[in-house]
C-alpha positions in Angstrom: 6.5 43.2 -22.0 8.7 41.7 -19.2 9.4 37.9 -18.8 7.5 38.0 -15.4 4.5 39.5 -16.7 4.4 37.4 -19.6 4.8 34.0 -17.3 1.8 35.9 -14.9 -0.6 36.3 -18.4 0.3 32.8 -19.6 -0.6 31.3 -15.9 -3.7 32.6 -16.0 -4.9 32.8 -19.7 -3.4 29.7 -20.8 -1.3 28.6 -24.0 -3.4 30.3 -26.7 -2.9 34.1 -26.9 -6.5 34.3 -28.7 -7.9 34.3 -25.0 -5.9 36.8 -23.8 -6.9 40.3 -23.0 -6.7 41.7 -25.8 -4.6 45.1 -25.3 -2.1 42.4 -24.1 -2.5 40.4 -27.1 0.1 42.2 -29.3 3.1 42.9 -26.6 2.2 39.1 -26.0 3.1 38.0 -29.1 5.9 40.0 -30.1 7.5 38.8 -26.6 6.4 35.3 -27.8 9.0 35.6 -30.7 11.6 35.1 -28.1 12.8 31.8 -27.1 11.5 32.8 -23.4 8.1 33.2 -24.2 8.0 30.4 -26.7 9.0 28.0 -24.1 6.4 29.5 -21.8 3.5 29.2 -24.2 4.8 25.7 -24.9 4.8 24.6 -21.4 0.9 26.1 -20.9 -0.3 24.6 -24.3 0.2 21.2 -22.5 -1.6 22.0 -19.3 -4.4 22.9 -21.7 -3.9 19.7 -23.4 -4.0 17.9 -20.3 -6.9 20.0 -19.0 -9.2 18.9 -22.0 -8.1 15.7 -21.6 -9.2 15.4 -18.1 -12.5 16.6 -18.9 -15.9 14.3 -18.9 -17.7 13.8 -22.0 -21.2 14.8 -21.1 -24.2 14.5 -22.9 -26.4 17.0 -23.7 -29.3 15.0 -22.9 -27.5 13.9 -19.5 -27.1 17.3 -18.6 -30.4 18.7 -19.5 -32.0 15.7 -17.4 -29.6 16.7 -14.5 -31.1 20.4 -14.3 -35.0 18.9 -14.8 -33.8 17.2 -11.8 -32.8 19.8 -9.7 -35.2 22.4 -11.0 -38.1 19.9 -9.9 -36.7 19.4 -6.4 -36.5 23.2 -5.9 -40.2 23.5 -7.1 -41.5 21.8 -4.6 -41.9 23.2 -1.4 -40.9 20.5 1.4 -43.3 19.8 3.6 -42.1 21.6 7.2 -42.9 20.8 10.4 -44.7 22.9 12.7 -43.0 24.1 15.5 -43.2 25.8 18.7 -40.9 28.6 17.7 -42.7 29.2 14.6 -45.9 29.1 16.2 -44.7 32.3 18.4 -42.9 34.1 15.5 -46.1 33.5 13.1 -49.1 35.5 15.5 -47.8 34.4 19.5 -45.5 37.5 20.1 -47.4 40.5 17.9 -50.3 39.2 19.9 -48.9 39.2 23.3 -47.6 42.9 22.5 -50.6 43.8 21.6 -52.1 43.0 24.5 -49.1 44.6 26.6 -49.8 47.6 24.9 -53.5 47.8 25.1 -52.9 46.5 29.6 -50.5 49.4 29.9 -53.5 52.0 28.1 -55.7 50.9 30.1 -53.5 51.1 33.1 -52.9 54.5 32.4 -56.3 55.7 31.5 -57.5 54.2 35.2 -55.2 56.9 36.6 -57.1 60.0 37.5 -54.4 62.7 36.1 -56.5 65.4 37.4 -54.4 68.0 39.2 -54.4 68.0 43.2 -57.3 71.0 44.4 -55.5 73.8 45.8 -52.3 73.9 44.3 -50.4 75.6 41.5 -48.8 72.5 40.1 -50.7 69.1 39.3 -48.9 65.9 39.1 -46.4 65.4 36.1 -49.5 62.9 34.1 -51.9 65.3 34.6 -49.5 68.2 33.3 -48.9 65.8 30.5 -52.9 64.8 29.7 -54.9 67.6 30.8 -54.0 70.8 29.2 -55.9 73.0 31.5 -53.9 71.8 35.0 -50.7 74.1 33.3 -50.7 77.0 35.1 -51.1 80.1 32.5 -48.1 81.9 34.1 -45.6 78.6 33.8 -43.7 80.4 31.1 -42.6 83.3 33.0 -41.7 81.6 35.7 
Protein backbone atom coordinates (compact mmCIF):
# COMPACT_ATOMS: atom_id res chain seq x y z
CA UNK A 1 0.00 0.00 0.00
CA UNK A 2 1.37 3.51 -0.95
CA UNK A 3 1.70 6.38 1.58
CA UNK A 4 -0.96 8.39 -0.46
CA UNK A 5 -3.49 5.78 -0.36
CA UNK A 6 -2.87 5.05 3.18
CA UNK A 7 -3.32 8.97 4.20
CA UNK A 8 -6.71 8.84 1.66
CA UNK A 9 -8.07 5.45 3.92
CA UNK A 10 -7.12 7.11 7.13
CA UNK A 11 -8.97 10.58 6.07
CA UNK A 12 -11.87 8.95 5.60
CA UNK A 13 -12.08 5.80 7.98
CA UNK A 14 -10.48 7.35 10.81
CA UNK A 15 -7.65 6.32 13.37
CA UNK A 16 -8.90 2.77 14.08
CA UNK A 17 -8.18 0.30 11.31
CA UNK A 18 -11.11 -2.01 12.84
CA UNK A 19 -13.45 0.37 10.64
CA UNK A 20 -11.75 0.08 7.66
CA UNK A 21 -12.80 -1.89 4.62
CA UNK A 22 -11.80 -4.81 5.39
CA UNK A 23 -9.75 -6.15 2.14
CA UNK A 24 -7.79 -2.96 3.17
CA UNK A 25 -7.46 -3.93 6.65
CA UNK A 26 -4.31 -6.08 6.33
CA UNK A 27 -2.10 -3.92 3.66
CA UNK A 28 -3.30 -1.19 6.23
CA UNK A 29 -1.65 -2.52 8.94
CA UNK A 30 1.39 -3.92 7.64
CA UNK A 31 2.00 -0.24 6.17
CA UNK A 32 1.09 0.92 9.66
CA UNK A 33 4.35 -0.82 10.95
CA UNK A 34 6.13 2.07 9.33
CA UNK A 35 6.96 5.14 10.99
CA UNK A 36 4.71 6.90 8.08
CA UNK A 37 1.70 5.34 8.70
CA UNK A 38 2.09 5.32 12.51
CA UNK A 39 2.23 8.91 12.47
CA UNK A 40 -0.76 9.06 10.22
CA UNK A 41 -2.98 6.84 12.45
CA UNK A 42 -1.68 8.95 15.32
CA UNK A 43 -2.69 12.12 13.89
CA UNK A 44 -6.44 10.65 12.99
CA UNK A 45 -6.75 8.92 16.47
CA UNK A 46 -6.92 12.51 17.79
CA UNK A 47 -9.44 13.90 15.39
CA UNK A 48 -11.51 10.98 16.68
CA UNK A 49 -10.71 11.88 20.11
CA UNK A 50 -11.72 15.29 19.49
CA UNK A 51 -14.77 14.26 17.48
CA UNK A 52 -16.21 12.29 20.56
CA UNK A 53 -15.48 14.86 22.57
CA UNK A 54 -17.45 17.38 20.68
CA UNK A 55 -20.41 15.24 20.72
CA UNK A 56 -23.73 15.91 22.99
CA UNK A 57 -24.62 13.60 25.57
CA UNK A 58 -28.21 12.81 24.73
CA UNK A 59 -30.70 11.04 26.48
CA UNK A 60 -32.43 8.37 25.42
CA UNK A 61 -35.55 9.57 26.86
CA UNK A 62 -34.83 13.14 25.24
CA UNK A 63 -34.46 11.65 22.06
CA UNK A 64 -37.38 9.37 22.03
CA UNK A 65 -39.55 12.48 23.12
CA UNK A 66 -37.93 14.46 20.27
CA UNK A 67 -39.32 11.76 17.49
CA UNK A 68 -42.99 11.52 19.52
CA UNK A 69 -42.75 15.10 18.66
CA UNK A 70 -42.18 15.15 15.23
CA UNK A 71 -44.01 12.04 14.45
CA UNK A 72 -47.26 13.73 15.99
CA UNK A 73 -46.77 16.92 14.01
CA UNK A 74 -46.59 14.79 10.75
CA UNK A 75 -49.81 12.90 11.83
CA UNK A 76 -51.83 15.57 11.65
CA UNK A 77 -52.98 16.90 8.65
CA UNK A 78 -52.89 20.87 8.71
CA UNK A 79 -55.79 22.38 8.15
CA UNK A 80 -55.52 24.04 4.38
CA UNK A 81 -57.14 26.77 3.03
CA UNK A 82 -59.37 26.64 0.18
CA UNK A 83 -58.37 28.21 -2.72
CA UNK A 84 -59.37 29.47 -5.99
CA UNK A 85 -56.75 27.39 -7.75
CA UNK A 86 -57.65 24.34 -5.97
CA UNK A 87 -61.15 24.91 -6.54
CA UNK A 88 -60.42 24.62 -10.54
CA UNK A 89 -57.83 21.76 -10.23
CA UNK A 90 -60.36 19.66 -7.84
CA UNK A 91 -63.80 19.45 -10.46
CA UNK A 92 -63.61 23.30 -12.41
CA UNK A 93 -61.42 22.32 -15.43
CA UNK A 94 -62.55 18.28 -15.99
CA UNK A 95 -65.91 19.91 -15.98
CA UNK A 96 -65.44 22.69 -18.25
CA UNK A 97 -63.87 20.05 -20.76
CA UNK A 98 -66.47 18.08 -20.40
CA UNK A 99 -68.69 20.36 -21.57
CA UNK A 100 -66.23 21.54 -24.48
CA UNK A 101 -66.34 18.20 -25.51
CA UNK A 102 -69.97 17.38 -25.35
CA UNK A 103 -70.63 21.58 -27.25
CA UNK A 104 -68.29 20.42 -30.01
CA UNK A 105 -70.54 16.81 -30.47
CA UNK A 106 -73.22 18.43 -30.53
CA UNK A 107 -71.94 20.95 -32.91
CA UNK A 108 -70.98 18.47 -35.15
CA UNK A 109 -73.94 16.21 -35.02
CA UNK A 110 -76.20 19.60 -36.07
CA UNK A 111 -74.20 19.38 -39.37
CA UNK A 112 -76.13 17.55 -41.98
CA UNK A 113 -73.05 15.36 -43.53
CA UNK A 114 -75.26 14.13 -46.10
CA UNK A 115 -73.61 14.23 -49.49
CA UNK A 116 -74.68 17.06 -52.05
CA UNK A 117 -77.58 15.32 -54.72
CA UNK A 118 -76.12 14.95 -58.00
CA UNK A 119 -72.60 14.49 -57.51
CA UNK A 120 -69.99 11.76 -57.26
CA UNK A 121 -68.25 13.19 -54.25
CA UNK A 122 -69.99 14.42 -50.91
CA UNK A 123 -68.33 16.77 -48.58
CA UNK A 124 -65.17 15.50 -46.66
CA UNK A 125 -67.82 14.95 -43.09
CA UNK A 126 -70.07 13.18 -44.88
CA UNK A 127 -67.31 10.87 -46.55
CA UNK A 128 -66.13 10.54 -43.03
CA UNK A 129 -69.83 9.75 -41.20
CA UNK A 130 -71.88 8.25 -43.78
CA UNK A 131 -70.49 5.18 -45.29
CA UNK A 132 -72.75 4.98 -48.19
CA UNK A 133 -71.84 8.77 -49.80
CA UNK A 134 -68.21 6.77 -50.82
CA UNK A 135 -68.54 6.21 -54.17
CA UNK A 136 -68.07 2.21 -54.84
CA UNK A 137 -65.57 2.89 -57.64
CA UNK A 138 -63.18 5.40 -55.34
CA UNK A 139 -60.60 2.69 -55.21
CA UNK A 140 -59.91 2.44 -58.75
CA UNK A 141 -59.84 5.66 -59.34
Amino acid sequence: MRQDEFRTLAESWGGDLTRWPPEKQAAAVVFAATPEGAAILAAERRLDELIAAATPAVSSDRAFRAIDTVLAQTRTPTPTPRSWRKLLDGWMMPAAGLAGAAAAGLALGMINPAPLQGTENGPVLSMIFDVNSIPQRWITQ
